[in-house]
N, C-alpha and C positions, 0 to 999 in steps of 0.2 A: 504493500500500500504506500510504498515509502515517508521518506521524515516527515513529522507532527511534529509541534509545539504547542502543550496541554498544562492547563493550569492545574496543581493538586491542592485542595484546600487543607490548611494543617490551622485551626484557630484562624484567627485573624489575621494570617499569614496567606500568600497564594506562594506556592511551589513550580518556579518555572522548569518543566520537563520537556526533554528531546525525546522522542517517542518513535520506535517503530513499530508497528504492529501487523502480525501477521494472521493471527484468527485468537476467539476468544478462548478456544483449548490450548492455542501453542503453550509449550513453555516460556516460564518472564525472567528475563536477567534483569537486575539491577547495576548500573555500571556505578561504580564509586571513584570519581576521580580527586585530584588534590585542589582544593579549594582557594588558590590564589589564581586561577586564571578560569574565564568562566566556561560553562559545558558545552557550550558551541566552538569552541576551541580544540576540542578532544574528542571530537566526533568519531572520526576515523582510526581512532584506537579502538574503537569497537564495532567499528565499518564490516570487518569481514562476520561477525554473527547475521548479519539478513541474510546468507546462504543456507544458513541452518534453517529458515521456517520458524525462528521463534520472534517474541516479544522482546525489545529494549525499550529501557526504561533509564535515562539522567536524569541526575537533577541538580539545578543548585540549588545552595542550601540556604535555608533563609538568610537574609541579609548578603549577600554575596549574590555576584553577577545579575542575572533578570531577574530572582523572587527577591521578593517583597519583603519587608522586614526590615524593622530598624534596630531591633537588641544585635550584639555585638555573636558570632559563632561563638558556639560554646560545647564541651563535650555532649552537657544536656541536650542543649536545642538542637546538634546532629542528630542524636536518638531519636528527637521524638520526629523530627524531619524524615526520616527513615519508616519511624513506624506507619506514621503518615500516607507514603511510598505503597507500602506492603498493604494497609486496609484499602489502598483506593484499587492496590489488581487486584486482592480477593474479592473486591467487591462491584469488582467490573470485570474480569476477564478467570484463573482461575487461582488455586493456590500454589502450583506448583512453582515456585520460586527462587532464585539462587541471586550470589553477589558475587560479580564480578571487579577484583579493582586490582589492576595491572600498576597505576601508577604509585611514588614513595608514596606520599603523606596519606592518598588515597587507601593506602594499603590497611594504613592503621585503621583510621576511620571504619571502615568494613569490617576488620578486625573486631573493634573494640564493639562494635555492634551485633557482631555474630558470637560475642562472649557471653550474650543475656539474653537473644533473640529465639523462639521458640518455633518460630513461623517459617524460617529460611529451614534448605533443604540442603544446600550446600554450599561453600566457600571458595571459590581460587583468588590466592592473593600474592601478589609480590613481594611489597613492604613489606613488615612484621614489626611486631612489640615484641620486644623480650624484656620485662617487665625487671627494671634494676641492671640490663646488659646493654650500658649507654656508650660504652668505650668508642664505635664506628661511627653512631650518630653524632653524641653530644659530647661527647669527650669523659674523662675518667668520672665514675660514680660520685665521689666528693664534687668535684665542679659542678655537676649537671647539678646536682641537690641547691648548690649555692645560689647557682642561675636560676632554677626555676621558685627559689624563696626571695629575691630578688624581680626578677618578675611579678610576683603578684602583689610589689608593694608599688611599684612604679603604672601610673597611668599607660594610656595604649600611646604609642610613639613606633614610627616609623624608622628602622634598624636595618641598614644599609647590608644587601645579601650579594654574596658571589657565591656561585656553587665551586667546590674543590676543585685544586687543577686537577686535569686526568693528562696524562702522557702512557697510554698503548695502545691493546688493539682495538680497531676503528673509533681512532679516537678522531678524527675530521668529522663523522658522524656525533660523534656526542656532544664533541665542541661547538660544532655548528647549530645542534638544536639550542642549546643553550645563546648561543649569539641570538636565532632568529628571536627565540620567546622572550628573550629581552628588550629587542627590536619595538616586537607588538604589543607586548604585555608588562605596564610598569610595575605589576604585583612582582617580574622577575628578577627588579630591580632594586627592591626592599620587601621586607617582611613586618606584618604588626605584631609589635611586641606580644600584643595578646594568645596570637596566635602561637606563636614561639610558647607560649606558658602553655597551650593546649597543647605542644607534641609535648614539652616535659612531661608534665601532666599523665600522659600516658604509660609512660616510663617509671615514673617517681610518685606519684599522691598513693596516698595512704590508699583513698579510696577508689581507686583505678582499677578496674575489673579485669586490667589486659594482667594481674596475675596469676588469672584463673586459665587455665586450657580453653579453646573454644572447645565449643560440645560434640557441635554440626562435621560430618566429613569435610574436611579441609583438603585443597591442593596449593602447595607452597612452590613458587617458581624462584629457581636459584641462577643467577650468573656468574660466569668465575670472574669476572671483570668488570668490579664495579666502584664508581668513583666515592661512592660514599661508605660500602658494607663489605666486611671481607666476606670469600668464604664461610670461613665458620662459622661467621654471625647467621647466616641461612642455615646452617649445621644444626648449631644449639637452640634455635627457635623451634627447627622441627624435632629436634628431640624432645624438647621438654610438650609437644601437644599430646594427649591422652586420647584424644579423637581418634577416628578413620583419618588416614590418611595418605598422603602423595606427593614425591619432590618430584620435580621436572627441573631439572637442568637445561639451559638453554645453548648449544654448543658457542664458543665462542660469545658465550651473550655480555653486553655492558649495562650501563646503568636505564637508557631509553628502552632498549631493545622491546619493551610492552609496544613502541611504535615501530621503530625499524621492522622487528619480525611481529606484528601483529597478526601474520595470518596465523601461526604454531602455535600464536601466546593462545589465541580464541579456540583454533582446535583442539587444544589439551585442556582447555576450559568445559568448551563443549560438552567435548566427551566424557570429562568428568560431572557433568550436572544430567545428563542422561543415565550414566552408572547410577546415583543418587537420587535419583526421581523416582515418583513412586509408580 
């Protein structure tokens, strides 16, 4: 039927969603992408799913990009943005349901919602929480504590970002995406402090659910070349889940690769959300 743009009512919020839809029994994916640039941007990371005959389902999230919304992102308001997501296919199309989020911050996000969510059926994700394993991301366990107790005493301010250098393989490719998204997208450019206290957060607050195992079959996609996460930090995440679960190594893969190789990221996605369907 190709692309929609469908408003999902969550409260007094309207949720702006990119929609494909295929019939009302297809399967629904929900795509979870990282919320500084908006979801018409990231289209095409999830471009090769309308081969499969199912449902896609973006969104942003309130207050960021098209929806509506003036309270600042917040671990809560993604939730409930999400549960939102999930009542409006149940209650238009059917339940079979999964979350797909190929990209970093996206990753968590997904994550940290598939840590409490009863509804989803299954997970593939890239990013990961390893809940207190900050060394790749934010640097050594002491700092990251300091920084994000620091963060939440400072107003939201605008924190000038470069992502890390990368010098290997296809690094023209990784470099380059980063040139263009900063080109287009000034969120590439700096980050809100606030936000910054939300990936802590994830990692560090007492009350952070990413230290529970997700529940759901999970599929964890690993690259061995990545500017931000070693190896083993994909190692140790998938170790410590208690779930069903599935690493997919991506040959040669770097830190974009959810775009470069989009079509392998979506059909090991697939396939895994067909395995897990009822």
């Amino acid at each position: 039927m190709g692309w929609e743009h469908i408003n999902i009512p969550n409260g007094e919020t309207n949720l702006f969603c990119n929609a494909n839809i295929s019939s009302k029994t297809a399967m629904n994916i929900i795509c979870v992408h990282t919320p500084i640039v908006p979801v018409l941007a990231v289209q095409e990371i999830y471009e090769p799913f309308v081969k499969y005959g199912v449902n896609i389902f973006s969104i942003d999230f309130a207050g960021t990009g098209k929806s509506s919304g003036e309270k600042r992102l917040s671990r809560e308001s993604a939730m409930k943005d999400l549960d939102a997501v999930v009542d409006y296919i149940e209650s238009n199309y059917s339940s079979n349901i999964h979350l797909y989020a190929p990209t970093g911050i996206g990753g968590m996000f997904a994550q940290y919602y598939a840590t409490t969510c009863t509804k989803i059926k299954s997970l593939a994700q890239f990013n990961c929480i390893h809940y207190e394993n900050t060394a790749d991301w934010l640097g050594p366990l002491p700092l990251a504590k300091a920084m994000y107790f620091f963060l939440k005493l400072l107003p939201n301010m605008k924190i000038p970002y470069k992502p890390p250098k990368y010098n290997g393989p296809r690094q023209e490719e990784d470099n380059g995406f980063y040139k263009d998204m900063m080109e287009k997208y000034p969120g590439f450019k700096s980050v809100d402090s606030k936000f910054m206290e939300i990936v802590l957060a994830f990692f560090i607050a007492k009350d952070s659910v990413a230290k529970n195992s997700v529940s759901i079959p999970t599929l964890v996609y690993k690259v061995p070349n990545d500017r931000f996460m070693s190896p083993q930090f994909f190692d140790d995440y998938y170790k410590s889940l208690t779930c069903k679960k599935k690493l997919v190594e991506i040959k040669n893969g770097i830190h974009n690769s959810y775009l470069f190789d989009k079509e392998i990221f979506c059909k090991h996605a697939y396939e895994w959300f067909v395995e897990n369907s009822d």
